[in-house]
C-alpha positions in Angstrom: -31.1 24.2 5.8 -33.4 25.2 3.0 -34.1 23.4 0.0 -34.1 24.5 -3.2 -37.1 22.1 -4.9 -37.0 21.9 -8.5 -33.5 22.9 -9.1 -32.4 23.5 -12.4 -28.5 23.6 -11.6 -25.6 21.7 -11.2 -23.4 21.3 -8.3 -18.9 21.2 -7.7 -18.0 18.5 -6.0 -21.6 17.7 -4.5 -22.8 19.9 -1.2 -19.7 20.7 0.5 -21.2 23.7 2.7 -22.8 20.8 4.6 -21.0 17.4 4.0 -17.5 17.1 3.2 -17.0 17.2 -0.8 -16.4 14.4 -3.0 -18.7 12.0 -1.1 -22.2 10.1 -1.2 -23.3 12.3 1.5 -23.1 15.3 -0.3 -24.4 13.7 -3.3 -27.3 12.8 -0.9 -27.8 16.5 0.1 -27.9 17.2 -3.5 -30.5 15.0 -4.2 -32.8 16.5 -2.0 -31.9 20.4 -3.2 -33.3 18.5 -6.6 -30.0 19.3 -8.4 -30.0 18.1 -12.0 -26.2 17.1 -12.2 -22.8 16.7 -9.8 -19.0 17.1 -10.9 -16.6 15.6 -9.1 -13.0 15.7 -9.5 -11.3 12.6 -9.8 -7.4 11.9 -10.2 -5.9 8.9 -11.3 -2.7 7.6 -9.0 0.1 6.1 -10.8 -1.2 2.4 -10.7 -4.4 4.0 -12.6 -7.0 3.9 -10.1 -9.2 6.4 -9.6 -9.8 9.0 -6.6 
């Protein structure tokens, strides 16, 4: 895997081409690539919690 140092980008939904998306383990990956921001999409259920 190379890393992008100094990134200057944001990622969607963290780094799914090598952790599933949505989770801290892509948000780990994306750490280390440097990236400057991470959207996630979140949905809220009927009882208003968040996932």
């Amino acid at each position: 895997m190379a890393l992008l140092l100094h990134s200057n980008s944001a990622t969607h939904r963290g780094a799914g081409k090598y952790t599933p998306e949505n989770t801290l383990a892509s948000l780990r990956i994306d750490a280390e690539y440097c990236h400057k921001m991470v959207k996630f999409d979140v949905t809220l259920s009927e009882y208003d919690v968040a996932f």
